[in-house]
C-alpha positions as CSV (number, residue, x, y, z in Angstrom):
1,X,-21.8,16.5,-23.1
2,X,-23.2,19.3,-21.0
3,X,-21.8,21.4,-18.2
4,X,-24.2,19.7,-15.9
5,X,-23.3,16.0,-16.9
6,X,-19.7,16.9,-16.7
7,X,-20.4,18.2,-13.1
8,X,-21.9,14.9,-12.4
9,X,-19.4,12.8,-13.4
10,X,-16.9,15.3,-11.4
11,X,-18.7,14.3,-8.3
12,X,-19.1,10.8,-9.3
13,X,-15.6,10.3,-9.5
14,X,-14.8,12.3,-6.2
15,X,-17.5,10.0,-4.6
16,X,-15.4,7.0,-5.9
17,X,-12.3,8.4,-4.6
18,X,-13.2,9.5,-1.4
19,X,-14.6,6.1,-1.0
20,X,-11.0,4.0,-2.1
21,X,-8.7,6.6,-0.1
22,X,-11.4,5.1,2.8
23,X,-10.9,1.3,2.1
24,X,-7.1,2.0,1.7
25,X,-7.0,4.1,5.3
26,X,-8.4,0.5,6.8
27,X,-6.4,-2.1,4.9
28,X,-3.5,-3.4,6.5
29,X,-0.6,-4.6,3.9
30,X,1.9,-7.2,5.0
31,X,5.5,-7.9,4.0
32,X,8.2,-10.7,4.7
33,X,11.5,-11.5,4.3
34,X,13.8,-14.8,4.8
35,X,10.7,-17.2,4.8
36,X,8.9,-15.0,7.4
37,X,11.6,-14.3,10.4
38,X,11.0,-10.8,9.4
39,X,7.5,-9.1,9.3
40,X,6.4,-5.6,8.8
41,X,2.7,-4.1,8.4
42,X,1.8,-1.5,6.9
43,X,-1.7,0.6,6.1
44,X,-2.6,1.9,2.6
45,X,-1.2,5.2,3.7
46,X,2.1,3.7,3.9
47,X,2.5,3.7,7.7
48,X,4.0,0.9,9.3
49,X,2.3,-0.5,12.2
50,X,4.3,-3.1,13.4
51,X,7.6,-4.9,12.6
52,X,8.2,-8.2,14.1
53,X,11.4,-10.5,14.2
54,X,11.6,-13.9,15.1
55,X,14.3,-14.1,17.5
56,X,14.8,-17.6,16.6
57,X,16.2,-17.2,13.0
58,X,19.3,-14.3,14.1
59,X,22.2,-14.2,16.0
60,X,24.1,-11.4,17.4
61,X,26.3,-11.5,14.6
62,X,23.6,-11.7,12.0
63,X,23.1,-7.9,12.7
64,X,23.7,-7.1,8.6
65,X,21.5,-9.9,7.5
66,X,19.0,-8.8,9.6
67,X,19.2,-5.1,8.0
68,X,18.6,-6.5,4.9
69,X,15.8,-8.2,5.8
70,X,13.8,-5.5,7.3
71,X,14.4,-3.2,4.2
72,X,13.2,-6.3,1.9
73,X,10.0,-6.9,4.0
74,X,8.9,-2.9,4.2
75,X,9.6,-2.8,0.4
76,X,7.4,-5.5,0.3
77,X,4.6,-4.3,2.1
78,X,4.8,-0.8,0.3
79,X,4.8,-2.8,-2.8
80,X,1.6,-4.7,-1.9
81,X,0.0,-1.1,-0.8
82,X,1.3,0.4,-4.1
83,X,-0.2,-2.7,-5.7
84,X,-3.3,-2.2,-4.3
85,X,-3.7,1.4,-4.6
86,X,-2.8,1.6,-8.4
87,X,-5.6,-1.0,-8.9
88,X,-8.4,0.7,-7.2
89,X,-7.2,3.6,-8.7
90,X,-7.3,2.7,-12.3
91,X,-11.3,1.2,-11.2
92,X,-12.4,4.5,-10.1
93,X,-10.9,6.1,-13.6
94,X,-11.8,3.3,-15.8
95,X,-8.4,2.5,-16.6
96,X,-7.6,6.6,-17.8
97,X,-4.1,7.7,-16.0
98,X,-4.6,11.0,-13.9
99,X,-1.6,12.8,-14.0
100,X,-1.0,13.7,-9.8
101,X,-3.8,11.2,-8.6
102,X,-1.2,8.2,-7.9
């Protein structure tokens, strides 16, 4: 393998990422918790976007419960996102592991 090809696959595989941080940027990820009464989105830069609670499903005195609930849905929209990004990741590389990419 020659300088040259070497260079191409360099910018072949910034082309590739460049394009998957782009498709990440747009997708929204979302998370639940207690069979939906909490809800929180999320983009594939890890920034939530909304959090909605249905006010049906707590009481004031739930206040704990509903703590939980909000942590367990935004772990489970990072996880989704995490998901996500580790797969497109490992298309762009061909399965290799990038020390610092992800």
């Amino acid at each position: 393998m020659n300088m040259r090809e070497i260079q191409r696959m360099q910018q072949e595989m910034q082309r590739k990422l460049a394009k998957m941080q782009e498709e990440l940027e747009s997708s929204q990820f979302t998370g639940t918790a207690g069979g939906g009464a909490v809800t929180i989105t999320m983009n594939g830069k890890f920034e939530m976007s909304s959090v909605k609670i249905d006010p049906e499903a707590f009481n004031a005195e739930d206040i704990a419960e509903l703590e939980v609930m909000v942590l367990a849905a935004a772990r489970d929209a990072f996880n989704k996102a995490n998901e996500v990004q580790e797969r497109l990741a490992s298309n762009v590389t061909g399965g290799m592991r990038i020390p610092g990419l992800f």
